[in-house]
C-alpha positions in Angstrom: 0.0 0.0 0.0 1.0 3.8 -0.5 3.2 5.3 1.9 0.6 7.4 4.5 -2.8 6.4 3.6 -4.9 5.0 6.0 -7.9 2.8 5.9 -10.7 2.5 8.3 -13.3 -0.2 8.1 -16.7 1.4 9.0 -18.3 -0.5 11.9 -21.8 -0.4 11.6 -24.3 -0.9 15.0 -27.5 -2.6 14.0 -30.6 -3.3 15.6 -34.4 -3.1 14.7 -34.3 0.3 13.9 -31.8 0.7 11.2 -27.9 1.4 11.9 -25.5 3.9 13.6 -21.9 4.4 12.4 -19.2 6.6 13.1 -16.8 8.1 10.3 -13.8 9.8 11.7 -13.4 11.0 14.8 -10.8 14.3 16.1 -9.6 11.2 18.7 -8.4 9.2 15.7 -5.9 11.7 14.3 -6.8 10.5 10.7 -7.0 14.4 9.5 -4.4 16.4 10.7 -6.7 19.3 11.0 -10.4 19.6 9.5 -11.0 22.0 6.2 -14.4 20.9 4.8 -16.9 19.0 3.7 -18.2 17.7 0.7 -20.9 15.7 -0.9 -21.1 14.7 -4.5 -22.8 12.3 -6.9 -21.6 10.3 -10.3 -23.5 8.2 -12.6 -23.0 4.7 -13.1 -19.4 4.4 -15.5 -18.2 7.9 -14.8 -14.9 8.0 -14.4 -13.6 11.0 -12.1 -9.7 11.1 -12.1 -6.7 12.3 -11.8 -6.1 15.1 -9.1 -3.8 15.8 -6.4 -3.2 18.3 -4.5 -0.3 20.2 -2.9 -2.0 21.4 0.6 -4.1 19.0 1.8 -5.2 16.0 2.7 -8.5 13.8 1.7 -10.7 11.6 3.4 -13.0 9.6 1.1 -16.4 7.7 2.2 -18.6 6.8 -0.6 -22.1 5.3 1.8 -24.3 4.5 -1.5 -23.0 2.9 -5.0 -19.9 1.1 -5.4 -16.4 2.8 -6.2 -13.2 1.4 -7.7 -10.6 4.2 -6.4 -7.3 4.5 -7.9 -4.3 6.4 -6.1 -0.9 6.7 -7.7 1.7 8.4 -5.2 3.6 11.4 -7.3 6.1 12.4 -3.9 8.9 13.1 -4.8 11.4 11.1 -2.1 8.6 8.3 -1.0 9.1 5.4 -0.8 6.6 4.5 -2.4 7.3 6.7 -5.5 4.9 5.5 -9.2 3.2 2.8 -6.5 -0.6 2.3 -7.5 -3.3 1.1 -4.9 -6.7 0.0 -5.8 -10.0 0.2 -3.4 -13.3 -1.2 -3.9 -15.5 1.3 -1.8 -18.7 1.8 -1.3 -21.8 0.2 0.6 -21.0 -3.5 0.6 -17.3 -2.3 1.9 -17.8 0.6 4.0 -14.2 1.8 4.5 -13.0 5.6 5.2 -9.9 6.1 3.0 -7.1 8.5 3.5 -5.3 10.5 0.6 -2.5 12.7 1.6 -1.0 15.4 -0.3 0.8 14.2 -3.2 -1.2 11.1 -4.1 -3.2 11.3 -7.2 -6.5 9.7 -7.1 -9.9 9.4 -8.6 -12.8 6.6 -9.2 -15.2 4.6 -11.5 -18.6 4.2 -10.7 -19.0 0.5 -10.8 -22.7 -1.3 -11.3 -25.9 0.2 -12.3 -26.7 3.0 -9.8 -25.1 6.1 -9.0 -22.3 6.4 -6.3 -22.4 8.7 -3.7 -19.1 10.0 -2.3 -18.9 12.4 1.3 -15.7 13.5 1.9 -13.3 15.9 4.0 -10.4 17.9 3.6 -7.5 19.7 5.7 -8.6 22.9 3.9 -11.2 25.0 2.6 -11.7 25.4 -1.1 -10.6 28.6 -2.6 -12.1 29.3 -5.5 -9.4 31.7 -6.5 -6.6 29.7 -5.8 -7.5 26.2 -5.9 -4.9 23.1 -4.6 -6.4 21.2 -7.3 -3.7 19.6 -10.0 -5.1 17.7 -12.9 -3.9 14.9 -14.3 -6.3 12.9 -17.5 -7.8 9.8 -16.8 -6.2 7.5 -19.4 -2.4 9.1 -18.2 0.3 7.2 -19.5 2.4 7.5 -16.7 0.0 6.5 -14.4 -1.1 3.8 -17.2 -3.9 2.8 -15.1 -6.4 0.0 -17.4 -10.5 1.6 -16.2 -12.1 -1.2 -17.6 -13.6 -4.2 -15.9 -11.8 -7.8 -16.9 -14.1 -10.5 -16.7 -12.3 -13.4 -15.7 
């Protein structure tokens, strides 16, 4: 796995009313400090990638739709330098995922519904001066393959 992301299985408290889980939590020390949040909706087979940014960190939870999410670590001096990790996210694998500065990343929407992704950042947007690099989907660099094998 990447150098400095972290994943957190979601734990999810049942009974015969629905379900309770927590996300992240300031006793955690997942973020290093708390920017924003986000929510945001794709459509089944969009294809959201690449960005990175320079400032801040991410913290991805995508509770509805299903998620294949690609990070390739850009850092200059990691260890883990032109590494790619692959997560399946989404509401069969509830997981909380990490993306520190430096790390490109983006996601497919797999199956037939939309996904739904709520996430959090170290910073606030600014529109004038966003920490948003991007990088196209299909990079060669990267050389990440979108579609699904069937096997």
């Amino acid at each position: 796995m990447i150098d400095g992301v972290i994943v957190k299985k979601i734990v999810k408290h049942h009974d015969d009313r629905g379900f309770f889980a927590e996300l992240v939590r300031d006793d955690e020390h997942i973020l290093d400090r708390f920017g924003q949040a986000s929510w945001s909706m794709s459509y089944p087979g969009v294809i959201k990638a690449f960005h990175y940014h320079e400032k801040q960190d991410d913290l991805w939870f995508f509770p509805s739709g299903h998620a294949q999410v690609v990070l390739y670590d850009l850092r200059k001096g990691s260890s883990t330098r032109g590494e790619t990790s692959v997560f399946y996210m989404g509401e069969d694998n509830p997981i909380v995922l990490l993306i520190p500065k430096g790390i490109a990343h983006g996601y497919r929407v797999l199956g037939q519904t939309p996904a739904t992704i709520i996430y959090f950042t170290t910073e606030s947007y600014n529109r004038d001066n966003p920490d948003e690099k991007r990088i196209p989907w299909d990079d060669p660099e990267i050389g990440f393959h979108w579609e699904t094998e069937n096997r």
